[in-house]
DSSP file (Angstrom, degrees, kcal/mol; ACC not computed):
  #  RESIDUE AA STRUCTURE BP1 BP2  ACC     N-H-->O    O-->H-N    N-H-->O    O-->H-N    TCO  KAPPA ALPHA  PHI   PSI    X-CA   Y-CA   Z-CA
    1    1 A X              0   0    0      0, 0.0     2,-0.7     0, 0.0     0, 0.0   0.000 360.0 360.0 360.0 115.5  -28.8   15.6    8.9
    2    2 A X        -     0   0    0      1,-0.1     2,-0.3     0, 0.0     0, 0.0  -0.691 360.0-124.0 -53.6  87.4  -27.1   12.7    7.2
    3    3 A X        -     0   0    0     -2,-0.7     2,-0.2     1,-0.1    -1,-0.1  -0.368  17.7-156.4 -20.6  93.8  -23.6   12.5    7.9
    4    4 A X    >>  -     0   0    0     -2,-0.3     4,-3.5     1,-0.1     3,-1.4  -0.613  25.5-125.4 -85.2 144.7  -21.0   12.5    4.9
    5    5 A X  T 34 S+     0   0    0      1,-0.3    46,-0.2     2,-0.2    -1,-0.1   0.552 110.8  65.1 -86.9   5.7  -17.4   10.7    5.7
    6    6 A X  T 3> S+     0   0    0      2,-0.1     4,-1.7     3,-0.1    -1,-0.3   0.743 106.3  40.8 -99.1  -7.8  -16.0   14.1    4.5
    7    7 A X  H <> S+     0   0    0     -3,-1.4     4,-1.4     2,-0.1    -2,-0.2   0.848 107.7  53.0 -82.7 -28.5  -17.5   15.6    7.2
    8    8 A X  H  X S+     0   0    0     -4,-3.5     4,-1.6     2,-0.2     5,-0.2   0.756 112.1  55.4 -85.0 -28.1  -16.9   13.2    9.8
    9    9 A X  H  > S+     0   0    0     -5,-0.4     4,-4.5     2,-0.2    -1,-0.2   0.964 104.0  54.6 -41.1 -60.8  -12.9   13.6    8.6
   10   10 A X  H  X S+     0   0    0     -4,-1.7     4,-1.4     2,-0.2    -2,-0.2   0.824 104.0  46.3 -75.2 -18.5  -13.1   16.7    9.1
   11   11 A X  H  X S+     0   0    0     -4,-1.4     4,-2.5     2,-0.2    -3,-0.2   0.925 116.1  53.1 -45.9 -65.7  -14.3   16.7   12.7
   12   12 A X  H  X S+     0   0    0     -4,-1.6     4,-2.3     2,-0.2     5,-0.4   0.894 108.6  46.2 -27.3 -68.6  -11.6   14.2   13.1
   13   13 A X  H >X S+     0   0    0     -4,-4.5     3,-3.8     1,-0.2     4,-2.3   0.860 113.9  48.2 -29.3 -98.5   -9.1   16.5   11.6
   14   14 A X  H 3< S+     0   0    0     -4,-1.4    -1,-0.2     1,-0.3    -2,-0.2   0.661 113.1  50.9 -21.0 -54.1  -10.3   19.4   13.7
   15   15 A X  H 3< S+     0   0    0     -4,-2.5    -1,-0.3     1,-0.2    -2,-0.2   0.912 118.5  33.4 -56.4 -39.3  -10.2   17.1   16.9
   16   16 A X  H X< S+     0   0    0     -3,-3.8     3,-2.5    -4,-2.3    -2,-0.2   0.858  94.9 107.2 -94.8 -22.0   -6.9   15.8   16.6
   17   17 A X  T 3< S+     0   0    0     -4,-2.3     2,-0.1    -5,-0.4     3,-0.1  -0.046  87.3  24.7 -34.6 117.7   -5.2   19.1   14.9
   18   18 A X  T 3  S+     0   0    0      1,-0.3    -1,-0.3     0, 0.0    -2,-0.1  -0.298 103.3 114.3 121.7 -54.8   -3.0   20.9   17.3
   19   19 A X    <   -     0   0    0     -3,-2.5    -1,-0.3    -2,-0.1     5,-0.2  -0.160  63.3-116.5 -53.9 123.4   -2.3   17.5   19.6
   20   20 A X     >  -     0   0    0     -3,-0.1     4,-3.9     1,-0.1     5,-0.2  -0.015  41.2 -88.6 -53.2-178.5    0.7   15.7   20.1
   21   21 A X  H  > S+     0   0    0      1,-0.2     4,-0.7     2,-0.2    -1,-0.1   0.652 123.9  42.1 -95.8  -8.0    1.2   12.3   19.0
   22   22 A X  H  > S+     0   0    0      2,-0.2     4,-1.5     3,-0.1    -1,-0.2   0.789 116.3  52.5 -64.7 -46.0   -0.1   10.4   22.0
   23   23 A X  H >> S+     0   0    0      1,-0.2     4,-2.2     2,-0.2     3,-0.8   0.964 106.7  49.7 -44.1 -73.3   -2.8   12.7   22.3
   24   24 A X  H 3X S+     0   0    0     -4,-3.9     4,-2.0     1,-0.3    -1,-0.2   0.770 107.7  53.9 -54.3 -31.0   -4.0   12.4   18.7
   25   25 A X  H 3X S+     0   0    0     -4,-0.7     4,-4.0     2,-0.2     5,-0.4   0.950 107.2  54.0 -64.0 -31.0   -4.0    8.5   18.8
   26   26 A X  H <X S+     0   0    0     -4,-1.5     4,-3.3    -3,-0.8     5,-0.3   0.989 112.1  40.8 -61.0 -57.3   -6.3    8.7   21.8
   27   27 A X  H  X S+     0   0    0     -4,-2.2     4,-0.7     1,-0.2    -1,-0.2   0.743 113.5  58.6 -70.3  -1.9   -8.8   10.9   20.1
   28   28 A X  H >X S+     0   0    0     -4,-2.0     4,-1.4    -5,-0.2     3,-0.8   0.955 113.9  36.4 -36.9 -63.1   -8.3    8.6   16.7
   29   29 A X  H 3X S+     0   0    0     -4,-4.0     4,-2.1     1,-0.4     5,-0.2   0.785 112.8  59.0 -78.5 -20.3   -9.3    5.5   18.5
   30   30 A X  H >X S+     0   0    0     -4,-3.3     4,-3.4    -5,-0.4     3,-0.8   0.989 111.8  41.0 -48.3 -59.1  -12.0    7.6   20.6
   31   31 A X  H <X S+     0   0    0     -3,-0.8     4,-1.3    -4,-0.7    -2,-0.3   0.624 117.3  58.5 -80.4 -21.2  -13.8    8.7   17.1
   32   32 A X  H 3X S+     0   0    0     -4,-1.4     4,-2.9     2,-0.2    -1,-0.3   0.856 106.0  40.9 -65.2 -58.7  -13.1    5.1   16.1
   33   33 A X  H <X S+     0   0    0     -4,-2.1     4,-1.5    -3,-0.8    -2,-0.3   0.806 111.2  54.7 -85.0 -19.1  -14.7    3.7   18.5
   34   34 A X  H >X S+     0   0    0     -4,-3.4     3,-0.8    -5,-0.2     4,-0.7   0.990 110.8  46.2 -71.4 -50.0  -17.8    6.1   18.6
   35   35 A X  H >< S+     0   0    0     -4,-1.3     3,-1.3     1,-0.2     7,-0.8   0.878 107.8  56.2 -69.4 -32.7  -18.6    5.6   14.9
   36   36 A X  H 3< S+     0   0    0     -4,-2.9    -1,-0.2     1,-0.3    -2,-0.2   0.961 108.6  59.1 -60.2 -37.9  -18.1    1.2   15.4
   37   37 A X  H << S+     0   0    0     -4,-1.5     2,-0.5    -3,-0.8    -1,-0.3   0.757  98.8  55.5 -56.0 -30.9  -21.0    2.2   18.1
   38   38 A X    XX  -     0   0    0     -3,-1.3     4,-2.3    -4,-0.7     3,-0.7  -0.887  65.8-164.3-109.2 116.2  -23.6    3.6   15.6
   39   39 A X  T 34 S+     0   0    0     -2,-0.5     4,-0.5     1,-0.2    -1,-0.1   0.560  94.3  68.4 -75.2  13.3  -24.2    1.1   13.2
   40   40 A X  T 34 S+     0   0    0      2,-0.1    -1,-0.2    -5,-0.1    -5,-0.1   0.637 118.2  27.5-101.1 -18.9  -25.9    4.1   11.1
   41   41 A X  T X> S+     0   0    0     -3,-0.7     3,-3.5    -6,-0.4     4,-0.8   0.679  96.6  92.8 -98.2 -44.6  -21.5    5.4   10.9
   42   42 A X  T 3< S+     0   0    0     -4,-2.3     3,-0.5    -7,-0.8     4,-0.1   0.630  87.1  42.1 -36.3 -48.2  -19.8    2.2   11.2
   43   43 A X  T 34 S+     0   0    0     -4,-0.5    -1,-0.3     1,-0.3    -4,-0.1  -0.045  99.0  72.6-107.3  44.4  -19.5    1.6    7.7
   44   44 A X  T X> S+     0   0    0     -3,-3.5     4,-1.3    -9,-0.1     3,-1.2   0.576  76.5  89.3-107.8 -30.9  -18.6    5.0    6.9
   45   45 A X  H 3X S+     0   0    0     -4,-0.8     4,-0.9    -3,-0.5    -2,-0.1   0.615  84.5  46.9 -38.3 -27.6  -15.1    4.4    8.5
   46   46 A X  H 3> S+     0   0    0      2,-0.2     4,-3.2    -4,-0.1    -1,-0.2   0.843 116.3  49.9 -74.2 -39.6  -13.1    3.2    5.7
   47   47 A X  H <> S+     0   0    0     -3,-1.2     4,-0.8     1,-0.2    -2,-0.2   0.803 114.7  46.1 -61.9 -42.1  -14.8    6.4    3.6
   48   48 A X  H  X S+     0   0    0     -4,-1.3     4,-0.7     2,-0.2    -1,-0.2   0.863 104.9  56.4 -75.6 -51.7  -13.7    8.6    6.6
   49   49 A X  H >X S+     0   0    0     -4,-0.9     3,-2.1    -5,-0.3     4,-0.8   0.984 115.0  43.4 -55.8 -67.7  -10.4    7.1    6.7
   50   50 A X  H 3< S+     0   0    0     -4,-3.2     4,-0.5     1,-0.3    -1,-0.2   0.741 109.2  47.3 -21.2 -48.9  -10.1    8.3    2.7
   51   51 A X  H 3X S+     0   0    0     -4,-0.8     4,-2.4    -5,-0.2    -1,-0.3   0.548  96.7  81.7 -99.3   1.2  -11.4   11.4    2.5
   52   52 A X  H <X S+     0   0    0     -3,-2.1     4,-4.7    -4,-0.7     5,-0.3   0.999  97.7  46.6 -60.1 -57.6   -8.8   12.5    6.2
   53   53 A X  H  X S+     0   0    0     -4,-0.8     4,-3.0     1,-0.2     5,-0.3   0.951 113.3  50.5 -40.2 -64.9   -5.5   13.1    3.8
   54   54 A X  H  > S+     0   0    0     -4,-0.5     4,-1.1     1,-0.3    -1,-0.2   0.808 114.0  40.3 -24.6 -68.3   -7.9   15.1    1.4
   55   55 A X  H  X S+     0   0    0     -4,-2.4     4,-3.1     1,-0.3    -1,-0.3   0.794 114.5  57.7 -79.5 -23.4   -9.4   17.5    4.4
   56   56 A X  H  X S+     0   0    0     -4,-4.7     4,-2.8     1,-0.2    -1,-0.3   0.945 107.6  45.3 -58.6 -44.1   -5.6   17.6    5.9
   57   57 A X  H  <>S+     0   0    0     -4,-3.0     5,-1.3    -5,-0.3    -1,-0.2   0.869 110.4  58.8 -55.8 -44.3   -4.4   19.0    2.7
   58   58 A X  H ><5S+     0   0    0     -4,-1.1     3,-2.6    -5,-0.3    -1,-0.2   0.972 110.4  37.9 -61.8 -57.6   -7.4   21.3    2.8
   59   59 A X  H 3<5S+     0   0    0     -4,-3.1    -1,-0.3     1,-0.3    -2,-0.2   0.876 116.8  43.5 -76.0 -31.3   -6.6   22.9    5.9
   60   60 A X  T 3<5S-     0   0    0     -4,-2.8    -1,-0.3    -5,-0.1    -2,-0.2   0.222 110.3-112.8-117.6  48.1   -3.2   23.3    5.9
   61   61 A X  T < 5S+     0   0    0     -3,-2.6    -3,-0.2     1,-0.2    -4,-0.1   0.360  70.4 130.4  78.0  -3.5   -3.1   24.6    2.0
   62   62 A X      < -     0   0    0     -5,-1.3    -1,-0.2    -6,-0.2     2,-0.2   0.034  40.1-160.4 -78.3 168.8   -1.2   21.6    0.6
   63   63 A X        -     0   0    0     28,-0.3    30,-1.5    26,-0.1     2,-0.5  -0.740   4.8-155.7-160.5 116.9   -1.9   19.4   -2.5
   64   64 A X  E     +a   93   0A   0     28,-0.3     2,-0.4    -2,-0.2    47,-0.4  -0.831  24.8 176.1-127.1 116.0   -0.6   15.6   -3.5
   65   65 A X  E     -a   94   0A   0     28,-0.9    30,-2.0    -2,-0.5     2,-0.4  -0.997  27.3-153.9-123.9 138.3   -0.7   15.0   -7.1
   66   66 A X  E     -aB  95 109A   0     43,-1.8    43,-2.4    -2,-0.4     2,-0.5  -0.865   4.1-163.6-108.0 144.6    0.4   12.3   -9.1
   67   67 A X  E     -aB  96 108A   0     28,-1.1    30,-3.4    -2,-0.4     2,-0.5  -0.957  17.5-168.2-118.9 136.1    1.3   13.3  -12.8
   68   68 A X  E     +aB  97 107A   0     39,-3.8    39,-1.3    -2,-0.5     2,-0.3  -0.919  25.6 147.3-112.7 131.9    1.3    9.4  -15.0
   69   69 A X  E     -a   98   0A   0     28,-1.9    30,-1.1    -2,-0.5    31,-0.1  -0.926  58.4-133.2-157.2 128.5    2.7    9.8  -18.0
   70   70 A X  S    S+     0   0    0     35,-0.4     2,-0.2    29,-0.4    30,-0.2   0.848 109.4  17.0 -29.8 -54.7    5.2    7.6  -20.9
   71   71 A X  S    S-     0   0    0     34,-0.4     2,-1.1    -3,-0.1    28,-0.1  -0.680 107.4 -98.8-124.2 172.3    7.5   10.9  -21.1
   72   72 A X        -     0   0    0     -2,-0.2     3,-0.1     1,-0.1    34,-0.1  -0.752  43.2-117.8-100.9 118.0    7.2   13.4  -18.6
   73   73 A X        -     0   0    0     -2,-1.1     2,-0.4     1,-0.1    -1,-0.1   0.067  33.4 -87.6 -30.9 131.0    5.0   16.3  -19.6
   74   74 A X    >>  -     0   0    0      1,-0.1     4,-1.0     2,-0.1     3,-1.0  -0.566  36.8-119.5 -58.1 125.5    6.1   20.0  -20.0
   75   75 A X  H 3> S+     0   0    0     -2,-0.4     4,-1.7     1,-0.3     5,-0.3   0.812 118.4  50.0 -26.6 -48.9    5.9   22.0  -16.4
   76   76 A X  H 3> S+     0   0    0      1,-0.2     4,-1.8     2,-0.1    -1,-0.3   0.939 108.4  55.5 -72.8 -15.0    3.0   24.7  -18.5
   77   77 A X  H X> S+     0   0    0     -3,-1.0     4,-1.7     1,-0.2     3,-0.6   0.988 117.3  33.0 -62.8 -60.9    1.2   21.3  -19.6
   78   78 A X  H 3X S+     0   0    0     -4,-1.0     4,-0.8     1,-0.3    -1,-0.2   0.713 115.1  54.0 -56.8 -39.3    1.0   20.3  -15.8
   79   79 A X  H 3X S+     0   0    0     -4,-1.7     4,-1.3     2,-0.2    -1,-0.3   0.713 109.2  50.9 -75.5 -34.2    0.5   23.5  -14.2
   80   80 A X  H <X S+     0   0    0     -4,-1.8     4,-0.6    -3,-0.6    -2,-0.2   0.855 112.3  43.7 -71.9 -40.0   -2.4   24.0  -16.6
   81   81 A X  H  X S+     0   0    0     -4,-1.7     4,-0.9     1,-0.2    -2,-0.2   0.616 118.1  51.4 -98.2  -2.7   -4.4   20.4  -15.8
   82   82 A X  H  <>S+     0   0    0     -4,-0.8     5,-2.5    -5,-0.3     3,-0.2   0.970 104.5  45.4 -93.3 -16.7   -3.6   21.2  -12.5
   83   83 A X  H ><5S+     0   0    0     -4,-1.3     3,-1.3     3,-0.3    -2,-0.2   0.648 113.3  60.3 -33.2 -41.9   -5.0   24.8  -12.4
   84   84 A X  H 3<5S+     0   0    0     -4,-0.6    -1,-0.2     1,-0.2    -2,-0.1   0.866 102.3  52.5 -80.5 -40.0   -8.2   22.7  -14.3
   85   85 A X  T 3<5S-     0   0    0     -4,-0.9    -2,-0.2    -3,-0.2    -1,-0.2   0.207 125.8-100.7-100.8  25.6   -8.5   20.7  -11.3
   86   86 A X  T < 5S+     0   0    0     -3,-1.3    -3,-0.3     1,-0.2    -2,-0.1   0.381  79.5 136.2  91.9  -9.1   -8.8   23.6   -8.7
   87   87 A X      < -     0   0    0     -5,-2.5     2,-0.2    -6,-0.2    -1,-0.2  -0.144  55.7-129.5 -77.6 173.8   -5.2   23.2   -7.7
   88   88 A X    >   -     0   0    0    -25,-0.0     3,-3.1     0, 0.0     4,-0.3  -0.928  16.4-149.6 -86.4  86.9   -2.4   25.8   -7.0
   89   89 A X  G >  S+     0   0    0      1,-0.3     3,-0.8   -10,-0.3   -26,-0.1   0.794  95.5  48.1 -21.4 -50.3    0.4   24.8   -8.9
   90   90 A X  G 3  S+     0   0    0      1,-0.2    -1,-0.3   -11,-0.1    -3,-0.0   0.891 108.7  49.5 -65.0 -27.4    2.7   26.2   -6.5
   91   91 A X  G <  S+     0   0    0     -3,-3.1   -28,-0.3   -29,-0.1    -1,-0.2   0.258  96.4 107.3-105.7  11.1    1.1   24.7   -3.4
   92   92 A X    <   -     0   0    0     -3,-0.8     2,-0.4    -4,-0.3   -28,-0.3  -0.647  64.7-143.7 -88.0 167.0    1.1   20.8   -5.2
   93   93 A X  E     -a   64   0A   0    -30,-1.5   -28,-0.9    -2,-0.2     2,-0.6  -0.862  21.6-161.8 -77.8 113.2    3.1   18.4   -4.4
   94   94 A X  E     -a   65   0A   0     -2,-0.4   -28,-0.2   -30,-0.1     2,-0.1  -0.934  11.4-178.4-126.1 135.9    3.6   17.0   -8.0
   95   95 A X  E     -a   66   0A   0    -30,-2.0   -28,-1.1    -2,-0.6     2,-0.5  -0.462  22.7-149.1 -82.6 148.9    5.2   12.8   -8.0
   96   96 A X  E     -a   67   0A   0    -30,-0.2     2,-0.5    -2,-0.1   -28,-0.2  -0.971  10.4-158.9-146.3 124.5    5.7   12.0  -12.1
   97   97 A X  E     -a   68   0A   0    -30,-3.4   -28,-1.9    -2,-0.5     2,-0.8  -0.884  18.6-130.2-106.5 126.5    5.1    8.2  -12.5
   98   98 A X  E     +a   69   0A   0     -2,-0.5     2,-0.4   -30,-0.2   -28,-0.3  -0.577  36.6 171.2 -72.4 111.1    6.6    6.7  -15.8
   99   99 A X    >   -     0   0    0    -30,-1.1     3,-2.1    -2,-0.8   -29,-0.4  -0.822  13.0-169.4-132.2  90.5    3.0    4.4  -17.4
  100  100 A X  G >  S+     0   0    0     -2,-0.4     3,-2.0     1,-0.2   -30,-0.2   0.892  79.0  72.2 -30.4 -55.9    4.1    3.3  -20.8
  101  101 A X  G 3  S+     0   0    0      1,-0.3    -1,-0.2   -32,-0.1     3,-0.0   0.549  72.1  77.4  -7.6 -48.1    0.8    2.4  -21.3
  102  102 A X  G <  S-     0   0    0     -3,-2.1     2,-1.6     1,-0.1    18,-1.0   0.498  71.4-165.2 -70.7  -1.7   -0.6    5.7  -21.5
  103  103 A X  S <  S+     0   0    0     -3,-2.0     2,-0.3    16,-0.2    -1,-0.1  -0.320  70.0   7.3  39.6 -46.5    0.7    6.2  -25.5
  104  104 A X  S    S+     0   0    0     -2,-1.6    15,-2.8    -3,-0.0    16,-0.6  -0.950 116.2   0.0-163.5 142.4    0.2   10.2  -25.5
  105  105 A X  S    S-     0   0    0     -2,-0.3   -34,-0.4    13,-0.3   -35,-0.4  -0.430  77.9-106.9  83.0-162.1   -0.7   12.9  -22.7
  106  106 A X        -     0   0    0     11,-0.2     2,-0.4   -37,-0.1    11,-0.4  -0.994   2.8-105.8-174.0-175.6   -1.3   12.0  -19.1
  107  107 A X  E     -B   68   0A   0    -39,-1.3   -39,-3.8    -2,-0.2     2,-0.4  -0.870  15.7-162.8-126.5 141.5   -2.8   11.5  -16.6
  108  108 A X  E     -BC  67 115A   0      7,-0.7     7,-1.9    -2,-0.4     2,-0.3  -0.823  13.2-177.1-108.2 146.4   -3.1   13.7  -13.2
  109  109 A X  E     +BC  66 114A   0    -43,-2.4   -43,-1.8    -2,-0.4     5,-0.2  -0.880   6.1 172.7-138.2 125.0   -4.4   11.7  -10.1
  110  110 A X        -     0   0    0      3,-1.4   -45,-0.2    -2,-0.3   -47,-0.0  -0.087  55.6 -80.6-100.8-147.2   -4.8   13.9   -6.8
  111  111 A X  S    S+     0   0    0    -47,-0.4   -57,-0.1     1,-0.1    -1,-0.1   0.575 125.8  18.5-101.4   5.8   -6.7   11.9   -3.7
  112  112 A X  S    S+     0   0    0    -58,-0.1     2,-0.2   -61,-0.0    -1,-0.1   0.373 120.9  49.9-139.8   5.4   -9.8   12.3   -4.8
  113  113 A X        -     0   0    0    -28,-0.1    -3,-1.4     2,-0.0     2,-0.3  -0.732  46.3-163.7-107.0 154.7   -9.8   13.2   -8.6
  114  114 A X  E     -C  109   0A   0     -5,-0.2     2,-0.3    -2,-0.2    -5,-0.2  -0.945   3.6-165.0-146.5 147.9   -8.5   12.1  -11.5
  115  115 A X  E     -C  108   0A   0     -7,-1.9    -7,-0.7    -2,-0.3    -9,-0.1  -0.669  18.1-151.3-139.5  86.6   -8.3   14.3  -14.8
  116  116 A X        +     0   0    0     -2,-0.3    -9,-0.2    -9,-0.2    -2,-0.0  -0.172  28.7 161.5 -49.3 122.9   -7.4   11.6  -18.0
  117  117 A X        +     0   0    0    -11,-0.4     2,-0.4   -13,-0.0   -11,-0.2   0.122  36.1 136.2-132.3   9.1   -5.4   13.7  -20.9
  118  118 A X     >  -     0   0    0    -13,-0.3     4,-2.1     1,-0.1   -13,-0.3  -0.604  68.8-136.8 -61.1  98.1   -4.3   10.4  -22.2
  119  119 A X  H  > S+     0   0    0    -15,-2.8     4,-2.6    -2,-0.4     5,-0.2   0.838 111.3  63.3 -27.2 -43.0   -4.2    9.4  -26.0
  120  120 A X  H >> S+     0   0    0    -18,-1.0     3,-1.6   -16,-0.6     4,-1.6   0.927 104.5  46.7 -38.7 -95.2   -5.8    5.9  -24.4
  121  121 A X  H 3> S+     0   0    0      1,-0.3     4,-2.3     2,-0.2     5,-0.3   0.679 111.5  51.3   1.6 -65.9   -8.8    8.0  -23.2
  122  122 A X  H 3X S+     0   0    0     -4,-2.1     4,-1.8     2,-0.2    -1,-0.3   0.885 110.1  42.7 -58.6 -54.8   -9.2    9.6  -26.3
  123  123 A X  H <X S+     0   0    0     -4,-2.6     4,-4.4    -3,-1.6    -2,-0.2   0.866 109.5  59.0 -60.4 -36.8   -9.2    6.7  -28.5
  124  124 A X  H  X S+     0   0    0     -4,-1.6     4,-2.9     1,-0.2    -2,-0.2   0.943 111.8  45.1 -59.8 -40.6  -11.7    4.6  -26.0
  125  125 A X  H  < S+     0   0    0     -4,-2.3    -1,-0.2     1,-0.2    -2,-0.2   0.850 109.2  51.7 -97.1 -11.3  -14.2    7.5  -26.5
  126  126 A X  H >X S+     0   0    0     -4,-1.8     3,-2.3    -5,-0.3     4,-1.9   0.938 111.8  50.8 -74.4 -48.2  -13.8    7.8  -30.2
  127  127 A X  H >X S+     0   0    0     -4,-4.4     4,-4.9     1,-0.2     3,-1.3   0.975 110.5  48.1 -48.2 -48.4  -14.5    4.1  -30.4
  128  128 A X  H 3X S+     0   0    0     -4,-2.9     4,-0.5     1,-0.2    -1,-0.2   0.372 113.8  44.0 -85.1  27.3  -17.4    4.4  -28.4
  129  129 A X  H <4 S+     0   0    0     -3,-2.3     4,-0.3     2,-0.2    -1,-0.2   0.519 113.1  50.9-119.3  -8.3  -18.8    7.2  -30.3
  130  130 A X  H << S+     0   0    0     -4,-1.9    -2,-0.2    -3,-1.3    -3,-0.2   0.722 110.2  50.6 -86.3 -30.0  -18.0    5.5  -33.5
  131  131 A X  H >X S+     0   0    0     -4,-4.9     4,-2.0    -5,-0.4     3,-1.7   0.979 115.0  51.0 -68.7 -43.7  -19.9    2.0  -31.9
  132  132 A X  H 3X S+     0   0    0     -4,-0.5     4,-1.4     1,-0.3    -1,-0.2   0.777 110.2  39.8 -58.1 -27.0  -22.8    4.5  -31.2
  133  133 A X  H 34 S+     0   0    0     -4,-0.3    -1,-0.3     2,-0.2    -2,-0.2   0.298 109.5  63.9 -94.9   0.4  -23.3    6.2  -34.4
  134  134 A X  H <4 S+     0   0    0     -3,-1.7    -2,-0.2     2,-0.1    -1,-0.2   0.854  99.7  52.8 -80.8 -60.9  -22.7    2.7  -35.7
  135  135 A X  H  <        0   0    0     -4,-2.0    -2,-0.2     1,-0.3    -3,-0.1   0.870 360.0 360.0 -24.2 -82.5  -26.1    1.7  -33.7
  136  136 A X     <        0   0    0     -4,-1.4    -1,-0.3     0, 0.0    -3,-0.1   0.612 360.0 360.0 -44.4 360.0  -28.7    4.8  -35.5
């Protein structure tokens, strides 16, 4: 079995869960130091490190979203893309970042998703569907 660094998180997770804070560093740097051992993990560690927030959230029901947006979106707008993207509205966290940039919509970004509602977006794929049909 091939070892994915959202599993090897969660084992982490699961090891340190429950441990004080001395405790849990020891079994970090233990699990640290076992994957540096196997080069066949080693460079899964950054990957591992990534996907930990993710599996924390999992387990103890939480959700970190970031909502990017010019103006701030109406609360059903938000509650809907997160609802799209498996979330609980109630159980998110939601941050609202001001991106002029975006022109119209927004954009939700959780820690391992992102779900573009962006007028930007929109226009990039109408160009490139107008450059394709340009092509035939």
């Amino acid at each position: 079995m091939a070892w994915q660094p959202r599993d090897l998180a969660t084992v982490l997770y699961r090891a340190a869960a429950g441990q004080d804070k001395r405790e849990a560093a020891e079994t970090v740097a233990r699990f640290v130091r076992v994957l540096l051992a196997r080069p066949a993990l080693s460079g899964l560690l950054s990957r591992v490190l990534e996907a930990l927030p993710i599996v924390a959230d999992e387990a103890e029901g939480t959700a970190h979203a970031v909502v990017e947006a010019a103006r701030r979106p109406s609360d059903a707008d938000v509650e809907r893309a997160l609802a799209a993207l498996g979330l609980d509205p109630a159980a998110t966290e939601t941050t609202f970042r001001t991106v002029p940039e975006t022109l119209g919509g927004f954009r939700v970004r959780t820690a391992d998703r992102v779900l573009d509602l962006t007028a930007e977006r929109r226009l990039k794929e109408l160009g490139r569907a107008i450059g394709a049909s340009a092509k035939t």
